[in-house]
C-alpha atoms as an extended CHARMM CRD file, in Angstrom:
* protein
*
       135  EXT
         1         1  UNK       CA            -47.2130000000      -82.6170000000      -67.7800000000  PROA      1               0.0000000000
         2         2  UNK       CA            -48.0530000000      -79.8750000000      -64.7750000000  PROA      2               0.0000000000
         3         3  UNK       CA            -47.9030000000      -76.4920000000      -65.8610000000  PROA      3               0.0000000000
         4         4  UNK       CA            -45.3480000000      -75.9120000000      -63.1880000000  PROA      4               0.0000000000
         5         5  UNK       CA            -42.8200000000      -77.8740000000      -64.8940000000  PROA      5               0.0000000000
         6         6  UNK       CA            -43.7140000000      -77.0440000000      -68.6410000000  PROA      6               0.0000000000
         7         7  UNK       CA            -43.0610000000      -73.1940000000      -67.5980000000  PROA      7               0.0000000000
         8         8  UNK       CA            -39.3720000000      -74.0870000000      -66.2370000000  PROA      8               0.0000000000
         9         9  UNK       CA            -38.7470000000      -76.0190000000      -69.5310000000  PROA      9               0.0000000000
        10        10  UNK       CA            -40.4380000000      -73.4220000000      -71.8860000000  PROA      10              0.0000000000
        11        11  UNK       CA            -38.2080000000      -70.9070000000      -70.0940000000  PROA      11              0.0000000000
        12        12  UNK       CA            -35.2140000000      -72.2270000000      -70.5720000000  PROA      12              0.0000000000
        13        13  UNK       CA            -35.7630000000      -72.8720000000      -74.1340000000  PROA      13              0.0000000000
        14        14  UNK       CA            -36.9780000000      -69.4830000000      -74.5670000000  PROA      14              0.0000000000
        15        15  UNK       CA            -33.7380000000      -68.1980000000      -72.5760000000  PROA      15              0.0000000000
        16        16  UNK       CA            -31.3510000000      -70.3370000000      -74.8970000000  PROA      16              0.0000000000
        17        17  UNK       CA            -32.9900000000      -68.8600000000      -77.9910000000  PROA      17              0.0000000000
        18        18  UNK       CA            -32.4840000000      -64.8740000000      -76.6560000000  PROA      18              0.0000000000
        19        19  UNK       CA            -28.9380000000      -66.2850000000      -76.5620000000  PROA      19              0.0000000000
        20        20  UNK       CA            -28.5460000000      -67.6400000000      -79.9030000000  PROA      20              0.0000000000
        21        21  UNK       CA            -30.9920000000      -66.1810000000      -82.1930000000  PROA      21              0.0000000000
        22        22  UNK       CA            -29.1420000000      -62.4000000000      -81.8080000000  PROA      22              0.0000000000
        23        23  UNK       CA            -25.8360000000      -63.4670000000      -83.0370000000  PROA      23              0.0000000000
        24        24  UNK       CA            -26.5450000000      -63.8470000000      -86.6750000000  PROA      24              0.0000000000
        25        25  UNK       CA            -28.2770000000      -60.3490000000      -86.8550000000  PROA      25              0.0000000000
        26        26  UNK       CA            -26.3680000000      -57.8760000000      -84.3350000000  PROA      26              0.0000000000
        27        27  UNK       CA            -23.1710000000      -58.4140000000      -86.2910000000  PROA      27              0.0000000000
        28        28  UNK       CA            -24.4450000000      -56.7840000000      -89.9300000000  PROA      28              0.0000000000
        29        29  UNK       CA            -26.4430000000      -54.2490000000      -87.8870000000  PROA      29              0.0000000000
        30        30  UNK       CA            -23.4470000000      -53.2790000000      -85.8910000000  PROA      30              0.0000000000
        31        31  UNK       CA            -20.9760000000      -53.3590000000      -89.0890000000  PROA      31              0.0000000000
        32        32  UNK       CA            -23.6650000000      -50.8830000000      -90.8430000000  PROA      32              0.0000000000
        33        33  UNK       CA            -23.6510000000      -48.1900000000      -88.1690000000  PROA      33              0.0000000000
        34        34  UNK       CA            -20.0500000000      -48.2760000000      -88.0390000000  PROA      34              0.0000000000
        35        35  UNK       CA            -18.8760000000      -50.3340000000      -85.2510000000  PROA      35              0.0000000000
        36        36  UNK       CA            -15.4190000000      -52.2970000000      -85.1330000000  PROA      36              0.0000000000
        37        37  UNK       CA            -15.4290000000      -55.8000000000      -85.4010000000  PROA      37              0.0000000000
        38        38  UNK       CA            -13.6970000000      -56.5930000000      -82.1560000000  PROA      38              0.0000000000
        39        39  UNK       CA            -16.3030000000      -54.0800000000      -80.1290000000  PROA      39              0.0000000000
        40        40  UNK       CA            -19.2740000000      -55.8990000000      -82.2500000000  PROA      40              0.0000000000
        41        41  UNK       CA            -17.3350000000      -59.2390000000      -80.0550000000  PROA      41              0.0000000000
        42        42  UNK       CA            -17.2270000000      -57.1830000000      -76.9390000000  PROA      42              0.0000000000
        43        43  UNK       CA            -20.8350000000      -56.6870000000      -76.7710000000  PROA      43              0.0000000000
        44        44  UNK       CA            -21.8330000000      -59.6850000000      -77.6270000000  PROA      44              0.0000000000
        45        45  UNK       CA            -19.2510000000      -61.0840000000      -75.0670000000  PROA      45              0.0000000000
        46        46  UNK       CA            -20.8960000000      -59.2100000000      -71.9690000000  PROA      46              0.0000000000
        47        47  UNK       CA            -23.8430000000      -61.3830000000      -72.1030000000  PROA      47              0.0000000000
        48        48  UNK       CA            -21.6560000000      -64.6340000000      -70.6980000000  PROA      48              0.0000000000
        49        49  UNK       CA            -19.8450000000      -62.0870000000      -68.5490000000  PROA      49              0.0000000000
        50        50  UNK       CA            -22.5310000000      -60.8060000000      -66.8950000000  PROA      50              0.0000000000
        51        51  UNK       CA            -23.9360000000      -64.2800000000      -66.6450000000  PROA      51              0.0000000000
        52        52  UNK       CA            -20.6300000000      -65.5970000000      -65.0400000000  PROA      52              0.0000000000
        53        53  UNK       CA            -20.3520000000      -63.1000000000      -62.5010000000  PROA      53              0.0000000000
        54        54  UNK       CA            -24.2030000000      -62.8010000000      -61.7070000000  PROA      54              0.0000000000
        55        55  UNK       CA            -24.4510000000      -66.4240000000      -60.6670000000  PROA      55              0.0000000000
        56        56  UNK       CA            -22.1400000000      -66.3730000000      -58.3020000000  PROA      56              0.0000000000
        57        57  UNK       CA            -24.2260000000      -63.6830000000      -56.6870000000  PROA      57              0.0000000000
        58        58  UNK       CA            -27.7350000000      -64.3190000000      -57.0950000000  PROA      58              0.0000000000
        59        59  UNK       CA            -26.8160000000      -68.0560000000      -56.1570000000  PROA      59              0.0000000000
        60        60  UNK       CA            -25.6320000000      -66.4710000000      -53.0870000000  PROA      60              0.0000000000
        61        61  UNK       CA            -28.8250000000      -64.0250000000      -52.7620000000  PROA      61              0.0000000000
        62        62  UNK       CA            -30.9490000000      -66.5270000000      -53.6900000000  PROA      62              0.0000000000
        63        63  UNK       CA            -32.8280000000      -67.6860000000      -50.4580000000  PROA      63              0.0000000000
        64        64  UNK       CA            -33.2420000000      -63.7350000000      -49.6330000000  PROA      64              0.0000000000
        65        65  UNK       CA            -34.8170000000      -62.4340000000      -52.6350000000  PROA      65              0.0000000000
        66        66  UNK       CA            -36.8370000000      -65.5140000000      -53.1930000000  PROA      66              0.0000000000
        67        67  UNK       CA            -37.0770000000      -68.3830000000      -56.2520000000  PROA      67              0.0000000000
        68        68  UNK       CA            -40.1250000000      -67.3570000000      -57.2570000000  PROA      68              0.0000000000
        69        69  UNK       CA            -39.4240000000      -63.5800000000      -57.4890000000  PROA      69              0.0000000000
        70        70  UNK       CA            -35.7100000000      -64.1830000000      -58.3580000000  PROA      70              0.0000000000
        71        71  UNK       CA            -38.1040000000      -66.4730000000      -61.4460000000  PROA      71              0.0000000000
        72        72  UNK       CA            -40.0260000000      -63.2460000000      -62.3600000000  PROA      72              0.0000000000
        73        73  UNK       CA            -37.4460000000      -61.2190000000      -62.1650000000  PROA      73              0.0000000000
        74        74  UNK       CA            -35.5940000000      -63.0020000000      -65.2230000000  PROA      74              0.0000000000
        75        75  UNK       CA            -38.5740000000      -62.4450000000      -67.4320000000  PROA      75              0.0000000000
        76        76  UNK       CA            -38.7320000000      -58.2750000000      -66.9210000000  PROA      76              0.0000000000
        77        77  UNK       CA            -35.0080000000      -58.4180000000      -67.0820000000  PROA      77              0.0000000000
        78        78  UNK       CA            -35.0520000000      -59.9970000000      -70.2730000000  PROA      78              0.0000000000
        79        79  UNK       CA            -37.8280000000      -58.1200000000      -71.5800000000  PROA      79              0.0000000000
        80        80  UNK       CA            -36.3210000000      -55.1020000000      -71.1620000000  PROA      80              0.0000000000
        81        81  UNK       CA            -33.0060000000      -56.2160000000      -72.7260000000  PROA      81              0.0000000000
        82        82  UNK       CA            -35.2260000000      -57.6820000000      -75.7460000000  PROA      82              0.0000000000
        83        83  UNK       CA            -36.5960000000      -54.3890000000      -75.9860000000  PROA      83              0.0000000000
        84        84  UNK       CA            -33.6550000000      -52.4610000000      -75.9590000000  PROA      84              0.0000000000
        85        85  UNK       CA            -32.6400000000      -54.0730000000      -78.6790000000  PROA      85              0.0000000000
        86        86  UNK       CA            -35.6110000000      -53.9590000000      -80.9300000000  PROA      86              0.0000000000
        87        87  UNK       CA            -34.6310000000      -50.2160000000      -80.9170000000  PROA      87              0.0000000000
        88        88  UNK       CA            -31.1570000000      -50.8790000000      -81.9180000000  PROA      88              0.0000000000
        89        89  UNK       CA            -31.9320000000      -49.9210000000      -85.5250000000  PROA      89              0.0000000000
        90        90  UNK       CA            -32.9590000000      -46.4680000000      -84.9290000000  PROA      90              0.0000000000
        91        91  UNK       CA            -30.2910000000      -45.3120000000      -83.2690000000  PROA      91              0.0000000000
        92        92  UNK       CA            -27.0170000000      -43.8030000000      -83.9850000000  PROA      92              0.0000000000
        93        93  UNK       CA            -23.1300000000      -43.6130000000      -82.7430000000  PROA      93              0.0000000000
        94        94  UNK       CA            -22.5590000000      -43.4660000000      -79.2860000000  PROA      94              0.0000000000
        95        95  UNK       CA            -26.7740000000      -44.0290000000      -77.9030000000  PROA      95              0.0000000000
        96        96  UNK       CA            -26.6430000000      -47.2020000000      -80.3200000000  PROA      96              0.0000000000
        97        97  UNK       CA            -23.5130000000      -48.5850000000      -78.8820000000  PROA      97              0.0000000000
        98        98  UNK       CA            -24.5010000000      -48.0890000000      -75.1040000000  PROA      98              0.0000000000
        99        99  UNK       CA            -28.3210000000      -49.0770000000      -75.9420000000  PROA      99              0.0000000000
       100       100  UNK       CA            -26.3240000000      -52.8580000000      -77.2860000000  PROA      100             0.0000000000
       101       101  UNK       CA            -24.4290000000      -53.4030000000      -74.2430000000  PROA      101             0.0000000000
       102       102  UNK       CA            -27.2470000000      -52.4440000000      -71.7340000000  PROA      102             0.0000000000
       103       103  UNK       CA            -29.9130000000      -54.7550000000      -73.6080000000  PROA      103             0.0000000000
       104       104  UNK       CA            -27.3590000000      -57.6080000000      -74.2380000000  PROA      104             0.0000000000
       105       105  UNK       CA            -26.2160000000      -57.3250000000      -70.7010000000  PROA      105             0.0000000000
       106       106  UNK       CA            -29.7170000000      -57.3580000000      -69.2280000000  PROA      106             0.0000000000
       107       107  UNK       CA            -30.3630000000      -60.6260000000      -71.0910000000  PROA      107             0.0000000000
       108       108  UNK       CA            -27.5960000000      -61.8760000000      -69.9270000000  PROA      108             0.0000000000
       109       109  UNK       CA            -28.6610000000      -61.0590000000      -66.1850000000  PROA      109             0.0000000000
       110       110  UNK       CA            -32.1870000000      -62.0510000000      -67.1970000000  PROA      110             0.0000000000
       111       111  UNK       CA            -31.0870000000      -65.1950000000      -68.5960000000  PROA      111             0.0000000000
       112       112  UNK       CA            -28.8390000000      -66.1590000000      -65.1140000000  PROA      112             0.0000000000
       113       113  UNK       CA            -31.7130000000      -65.1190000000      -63.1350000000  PROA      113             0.0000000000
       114       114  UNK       CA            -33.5550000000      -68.3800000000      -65.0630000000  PROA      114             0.0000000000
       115       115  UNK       CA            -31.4460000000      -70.7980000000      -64.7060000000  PROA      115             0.0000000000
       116       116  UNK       CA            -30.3270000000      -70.3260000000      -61.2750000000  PROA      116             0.0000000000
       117       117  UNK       CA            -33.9290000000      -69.8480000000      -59.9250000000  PROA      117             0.0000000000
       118       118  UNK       CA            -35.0580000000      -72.2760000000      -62.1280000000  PROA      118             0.0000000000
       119       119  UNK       CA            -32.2970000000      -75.0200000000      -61.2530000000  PROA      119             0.0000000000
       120       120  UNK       CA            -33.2150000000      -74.6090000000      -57.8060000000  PROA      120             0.0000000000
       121       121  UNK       CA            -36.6430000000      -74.7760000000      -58.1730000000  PROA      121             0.0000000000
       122       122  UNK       CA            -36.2670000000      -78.1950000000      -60.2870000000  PROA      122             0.0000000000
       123       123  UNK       CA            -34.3690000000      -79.4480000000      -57.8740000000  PROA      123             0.0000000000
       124       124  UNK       CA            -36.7310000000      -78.9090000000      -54.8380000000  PROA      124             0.0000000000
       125       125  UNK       CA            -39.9630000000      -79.7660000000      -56.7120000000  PROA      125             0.0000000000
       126       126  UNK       CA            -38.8840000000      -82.7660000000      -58.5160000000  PROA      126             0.0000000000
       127       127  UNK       CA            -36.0140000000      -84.3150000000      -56.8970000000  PROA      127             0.0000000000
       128       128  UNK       CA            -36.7440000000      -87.6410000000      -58.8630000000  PROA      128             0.0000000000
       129       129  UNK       CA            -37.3430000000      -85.6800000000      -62.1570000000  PROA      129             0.0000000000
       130       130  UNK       CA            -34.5130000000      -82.8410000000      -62.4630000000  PROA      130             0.0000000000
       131       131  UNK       CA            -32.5490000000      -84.1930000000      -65.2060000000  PROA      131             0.0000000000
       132       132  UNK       CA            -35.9090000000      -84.5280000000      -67.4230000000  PROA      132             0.0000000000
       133       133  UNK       CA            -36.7100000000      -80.5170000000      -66.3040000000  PROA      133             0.0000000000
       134       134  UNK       CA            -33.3270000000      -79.3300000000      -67.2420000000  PROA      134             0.0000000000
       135       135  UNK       CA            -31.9090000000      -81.2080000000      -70.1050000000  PROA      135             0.0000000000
């Protein structure tokens, strides 16, 4: 397998795994600094939001900012979104709050940025091949 295409499919795993992995642990974090239930579902909610309405515009950006850079762009984007939360458990009140919708709204940018550069790079290097890249 090229390197090319084990990247795209390490990526997306790694993407799917931001996702999921967060869920079980932001929810007793957030419920021991004192957040509501519903706003612990709110911030974990902006994630798909920002993912829904970001692909409609970086699909539209796409062929001006590049699928390459649009590519490297999702991994600082989720980076810093990972990062922001790693510091979730030292903070307090209000900077805690806005620090969890930031990072899980960056990794939800982050994460759109993958697949939508990634689909379309896929798709134009191996036109025979795309459902093996993607699935």
């Amino acid at each position: 397998m090229e390197l090319k295409k084990f990247s795209l499919i390490l990526s997306y795993f790694l993407q799917n795994t931001i996702f999921t992995f967060s869920s079980p642990f932001f929810p007793v974090l957030a419920h021991e600094k004192g957040l509501a239930l519903w706003l612990i579902g709110i911030v974990l909610a902006s994630f798909a939001l920002v993912s829904a309405i970001g692909s409609t515009i970086i699909g539209d950006k796409l062929e001006s900012i590049g699928r390459r850079c649009a590519y490297m762009l999702s991994g600082i984007l989720t980076g810093l979104g990972v990062l922001s939360w790693a510091v979730l458990p030292y903070l307090d009140g209000d900077i805690f709050l806005a620090a969890s919708f930031v990072g899980r709204m960056l990794q939800g940018l982050g994460t759109t940025f993958t697949l939508v550069a990634g689909f379309s790079i896929a798709a134009s290097e191996y036109p025979d091949d795309v459902a093996n890249v993607l699935s």
